[in-house]
Structures are given as structure tokens and as C-alpha cells.
C-alpha positions in Angstrom: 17.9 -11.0 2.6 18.6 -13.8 3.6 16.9 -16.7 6.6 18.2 -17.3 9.6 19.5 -20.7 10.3 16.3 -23.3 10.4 17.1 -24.5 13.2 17.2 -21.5 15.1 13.1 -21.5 15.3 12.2 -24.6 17.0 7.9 -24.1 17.1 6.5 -26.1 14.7 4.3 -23.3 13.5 7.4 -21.1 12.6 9.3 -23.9 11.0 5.7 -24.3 8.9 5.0 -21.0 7.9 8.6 -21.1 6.8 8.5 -24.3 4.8 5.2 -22.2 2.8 7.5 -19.4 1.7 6.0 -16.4 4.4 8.6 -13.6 4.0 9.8 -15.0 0.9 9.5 -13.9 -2.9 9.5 -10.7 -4.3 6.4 -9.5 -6.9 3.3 -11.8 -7.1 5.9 -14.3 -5.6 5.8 -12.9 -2.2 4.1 -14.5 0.6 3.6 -11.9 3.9 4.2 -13.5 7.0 0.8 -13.0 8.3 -2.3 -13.4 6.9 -5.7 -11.1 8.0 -7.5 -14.4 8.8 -4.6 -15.9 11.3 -3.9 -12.6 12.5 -6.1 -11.1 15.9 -6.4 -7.2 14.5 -7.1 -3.9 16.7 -8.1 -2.4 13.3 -9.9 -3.7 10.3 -8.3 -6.2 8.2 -8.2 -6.2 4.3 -7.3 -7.7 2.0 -6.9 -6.4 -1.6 -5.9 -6.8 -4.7 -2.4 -4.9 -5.6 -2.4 -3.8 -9.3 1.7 -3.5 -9.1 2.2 -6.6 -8.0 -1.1 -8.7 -8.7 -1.9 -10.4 -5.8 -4.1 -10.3 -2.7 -2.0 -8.0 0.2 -2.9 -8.7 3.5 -3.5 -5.6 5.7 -4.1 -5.3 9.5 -5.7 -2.8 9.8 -6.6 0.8 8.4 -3.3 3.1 8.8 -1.9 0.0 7.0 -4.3 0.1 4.3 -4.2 3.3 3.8 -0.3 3.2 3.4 -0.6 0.6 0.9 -2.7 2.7 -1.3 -0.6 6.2 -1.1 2.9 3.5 -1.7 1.1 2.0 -4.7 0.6 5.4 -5.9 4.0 6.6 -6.1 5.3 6.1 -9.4 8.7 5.2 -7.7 7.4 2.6 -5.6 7.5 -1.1 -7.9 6.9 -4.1 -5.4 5.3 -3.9 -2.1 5.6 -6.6 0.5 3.8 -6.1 3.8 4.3 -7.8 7.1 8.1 -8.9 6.3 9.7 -11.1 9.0 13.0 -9.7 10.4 13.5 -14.0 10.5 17.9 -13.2 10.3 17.1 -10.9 13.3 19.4 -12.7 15.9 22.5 -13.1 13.1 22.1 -9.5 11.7 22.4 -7.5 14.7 25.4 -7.0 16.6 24.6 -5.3 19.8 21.6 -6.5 21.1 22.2 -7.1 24.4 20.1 -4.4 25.4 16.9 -5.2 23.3 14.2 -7.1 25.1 13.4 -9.6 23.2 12.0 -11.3 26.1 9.2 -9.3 25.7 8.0 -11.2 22.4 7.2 -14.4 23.3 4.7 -16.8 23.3 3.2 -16.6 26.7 2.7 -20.5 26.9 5.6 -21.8 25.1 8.2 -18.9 26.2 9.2 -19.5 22.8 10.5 -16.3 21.0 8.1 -15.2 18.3 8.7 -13.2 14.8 9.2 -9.8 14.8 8.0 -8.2 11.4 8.2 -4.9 9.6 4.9 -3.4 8.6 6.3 -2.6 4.8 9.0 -3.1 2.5 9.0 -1.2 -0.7 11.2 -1.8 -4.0 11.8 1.8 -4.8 12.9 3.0 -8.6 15.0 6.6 -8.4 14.9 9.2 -11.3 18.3 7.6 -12.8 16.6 4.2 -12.7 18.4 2.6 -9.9 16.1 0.0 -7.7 16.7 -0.4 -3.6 14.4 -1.5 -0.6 13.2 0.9 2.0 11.2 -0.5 5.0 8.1 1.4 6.8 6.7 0.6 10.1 3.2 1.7 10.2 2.0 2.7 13.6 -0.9 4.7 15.2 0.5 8.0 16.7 -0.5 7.0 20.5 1.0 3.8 20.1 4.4 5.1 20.5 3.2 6.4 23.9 3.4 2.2 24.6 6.8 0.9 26.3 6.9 -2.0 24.3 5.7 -0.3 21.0 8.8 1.7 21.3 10.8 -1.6 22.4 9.7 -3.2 18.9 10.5 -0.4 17.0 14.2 0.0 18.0 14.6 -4.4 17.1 13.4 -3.1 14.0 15.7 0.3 14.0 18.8 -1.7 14.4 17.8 -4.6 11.8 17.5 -2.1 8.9 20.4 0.0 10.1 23.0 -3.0 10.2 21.3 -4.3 7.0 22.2 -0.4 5.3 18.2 -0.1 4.5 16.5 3.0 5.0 13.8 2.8 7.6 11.2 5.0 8.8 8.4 5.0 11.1 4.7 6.7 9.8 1.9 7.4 11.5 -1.6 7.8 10.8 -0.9 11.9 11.2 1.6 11.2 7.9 -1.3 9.2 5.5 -3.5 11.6 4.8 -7.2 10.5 4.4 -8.2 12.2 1.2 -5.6 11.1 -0.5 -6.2 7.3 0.6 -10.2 8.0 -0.5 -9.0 9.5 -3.7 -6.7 6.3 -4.7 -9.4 3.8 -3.4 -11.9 5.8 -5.6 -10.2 6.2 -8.6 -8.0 3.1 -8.3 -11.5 0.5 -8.1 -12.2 1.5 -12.4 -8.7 0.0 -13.2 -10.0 -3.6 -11.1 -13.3 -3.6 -12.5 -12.2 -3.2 -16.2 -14.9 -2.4 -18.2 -17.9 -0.8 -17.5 -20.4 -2.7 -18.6 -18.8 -4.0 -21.2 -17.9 -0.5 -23.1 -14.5 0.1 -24.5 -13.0 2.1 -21.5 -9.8 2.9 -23.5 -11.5 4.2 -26.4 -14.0 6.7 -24.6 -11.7 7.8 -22.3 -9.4 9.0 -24.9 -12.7 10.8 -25.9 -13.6 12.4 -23.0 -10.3 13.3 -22.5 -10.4 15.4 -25.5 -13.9 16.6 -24.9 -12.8 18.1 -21.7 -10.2 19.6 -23.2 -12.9 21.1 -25.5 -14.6 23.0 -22.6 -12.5 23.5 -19.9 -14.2 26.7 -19.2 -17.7 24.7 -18.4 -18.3 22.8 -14.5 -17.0 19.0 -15.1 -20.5 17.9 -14.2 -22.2 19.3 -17.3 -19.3 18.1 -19.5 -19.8 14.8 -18.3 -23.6 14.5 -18.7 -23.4 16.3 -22.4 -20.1 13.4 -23.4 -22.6 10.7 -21.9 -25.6 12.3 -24.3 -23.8 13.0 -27.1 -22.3 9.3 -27.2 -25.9 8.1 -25.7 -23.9 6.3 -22.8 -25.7 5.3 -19.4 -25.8 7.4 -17.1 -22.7 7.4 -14.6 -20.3 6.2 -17.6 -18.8 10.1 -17.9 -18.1 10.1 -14.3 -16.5 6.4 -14.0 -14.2 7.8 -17.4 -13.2 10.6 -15.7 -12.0 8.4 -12.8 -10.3 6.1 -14.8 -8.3 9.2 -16.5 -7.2 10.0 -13.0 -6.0 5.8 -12.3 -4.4 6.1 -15.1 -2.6 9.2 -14.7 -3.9 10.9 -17.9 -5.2 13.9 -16.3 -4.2 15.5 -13.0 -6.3 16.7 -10.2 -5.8 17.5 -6.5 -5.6 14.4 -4.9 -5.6 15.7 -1.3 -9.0 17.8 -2.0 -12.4 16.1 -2.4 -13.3 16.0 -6.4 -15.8 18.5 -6.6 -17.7 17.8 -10.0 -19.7 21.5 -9.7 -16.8 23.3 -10.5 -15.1 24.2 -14.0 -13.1 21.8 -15.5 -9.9 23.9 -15.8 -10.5 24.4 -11.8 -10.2 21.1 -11.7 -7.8 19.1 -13.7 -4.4 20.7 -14.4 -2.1 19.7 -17.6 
């Protein structure tokens, strides 16, 4: 993908943000083109740290956030780069008379701003070949806006003349759970230890102990693993989440984890 002539974006702040790589790199190399702290959010802004591509992601707001974690979830999913500008916008596509571009501008300046792409994911297929798909996260009744839609179809015809797959989801496609369920699982992987226990080692225990009694509620497996080994309390539970991160055991990630009920009603092989 490559940038549009330099010249073509006269504001200094463009030409800056350019000069410091935003939209550029791939991996821990990428730079988004926004940042939460330069960026005026409707939602909440976070930032967090990727474990595929280890570095800080910048995310504006909730329905983003939540997209991040279900897309770092998928095994096919490699590299994540939010906020990518559509910088070759004006060179790429062909018939744009039509597109208002006047309608992303700075209101003082007149001078055209960045139009950007909520995500683009490096995807791996079952017969190992890599591609990009792009995702524009929206909230459902902002595509009841004029201009919402107005964006949108830039970013519709940029992908389609660049032969990328794009999509639009909305908060109705990221399903809450399963964002709670990552977040919760996915925070034993950043913390590494647990207070400073070998994780790997008892996890590959309790692994096999609730394999032992799959019969009994996880609950009571997990306080008689943290007895038996004379572990602190809570150490069962963060194991069993880090299983889960790790993909070592399976359980429903769209339901709640409910620790009351048999093991073997909860995890599946």
C-alpha cells in the first residue's frame, strides 16, 4: 500500500504525522494514524497492549475495543493495525466524482483531512496463505447519519479498487460476552506470573486434575488443586483462565463461566 504523493497534503500537521510513520509498518512496526490522546472520542478510548503484535493499539472507543479483542482472538487473524489512513485515496480511486469529499475538511483551513479505516487485519487461511481485510467499526445508528454513510462508500470504493475485502460491523455483530470473556481470560497471559508461581507448570497440573474429576462442579476442583498444592487462594481460578488464553481447554466463550457447575459442563475436549 503504498503513500500518496507528499505533496499532495499541504497542512503541516499531515506532512508531520507522515514524516513519524502514522499508517506505516506492519507488526510492532506499525504506527496508527491517530492516537487516543490527539483524538476527541464519542466513546472511551483505550489503549492496550496487543499480545500478537506487542505494542500499545490505540482504540476510540468501545465497539472498537471490543473488535480488537474478538480479531485478536481468531487464530487466523496475525497483525492488527487500527486507524489506517486511506493516504493514496485520491490516486486509487477512479470514479469519484460523486463522493463528497468536501465534507471532510478542516473547517478553518478548508484543507481536506484523512480519511481512515477503523481496522486492517493480516489474515492466515487454512492452506497458509496471508492477505489483508479491512473492517470499519461503526455503532448501528450511526449509519442512520448522511455523512456516516458518505464516509463509508470513500472507504467502499478504496478497498474495492485496491481488491481488499472490506466490511462494515456494528456493535449488533461484537457480541459482549465474548469481548468480556477475552478481556478476562486474555489479562493472565499480560500479567505473567502470579505471584511469582510457575504458571506453566501448574497449569499443566490442573489441567490434568480436571481431567481427573470432570464429573465434580469446577469450583470445588479448583479449591481442592489450590489445597492439595497449598496454593493461595484464587491461584486455581487464575490457572483455569490462563488454560482458556492459552487455548488448552475449551469453554463457551459467548456464555458467562459459571464455576458452580460440573466441570465436564463446562470445558469441552
Amino acid at each position: 500500500m503504498g503513500l500518496m504523493d507528499f505533496r499532495v497534503w499541504k497542512h503541516p500537521k499531515i506532512q508531520r504525522l507522515i514524516k513519524e510513520g502514522r499508517g506505516q509498518g506492519r507488526g510492532k512496526d506499525y504506527i496508527p494514524w491517530t492516537k487516543t490522546h490527539e483524538f476527541s472520542s464519542k466513546g472511551r478510548a483505550t489503549r492496550v497492549f496487543g499480545l500478537k503484535t506487542e505494542r500499545i493499539h490505540h482504540l476510540h472507543s468501545d465497539n472498537q475495543y471490543r473488535a480488537f479483542l474478538i480479531f485478536e482472538w481468531s487464530d487466523q487473524v496475525i497483525d492488527i493495525r487500527e486507524t489506517f489512513p486511506l493516504l493514496d485515496v485520491m490516486e486509487v480511486i477512479d470514479t469519484k466524482e460523486d463522493l463528497r469529499f468536501d465534507r471532510f475538511c478542516d473547517r478553518k483551513t478548508k484543507e481536506p483531512l484523512v480519511v481512515t479505516t477503523s481496522f486492517v487485519l493480516t489474515v492466515r487461511d487454512e492452506e497458509g496463505n496471508e492477505y489483508d481485510i479491512a473492517r470499519a467499526v461503526k455503532n448501528a445508528t450511526e449509519l442512520e447519519k448522511r455523512i456516516t454513510f458518505e464516509k463509508l462508500e470513500i472507504e467502499r470504493r478504496y478497498w474495492e479498487s485496491k481488491k481488499i475485502d472490506w466490511k462494515v460491523i456494528t456493535d449488533k455483530q461484537l457480541p459482549r460476552q465474548l469481548a468480556k470473556n477475552i478481556e478476562w481470560v486474555r489479562e493472565t497471559v499480560i500479567q505473567g506470573n502470579q505471584g511469582g508461581l510457575d504458571v506453566e507448570r501448574l497449569s499443566y497440573e490442573l489441567l490434568a486434575y480436571l481431567l481427573k474429576y470432570m464429573d465434580v462442579p469446577l469450583k470445588d476442583v479448583l479449591k481442592a488443586f489450590e489445597k492439595k498444592g497449598m496454593l493461595p487462594k484464587g491461584t486455581g481460578l487464575f490457572l483455569f483462565r490462563y488454560l482458556i488464553a492459552k487455548k488448552r481447554i475449551r469453554v463457551d466463550m459467548l456464555q458467562k463461566v459459571d464455576v458452580s457447575k460440573k466441570v465436564e459442563n463446562v470445558v469441552g475436549c
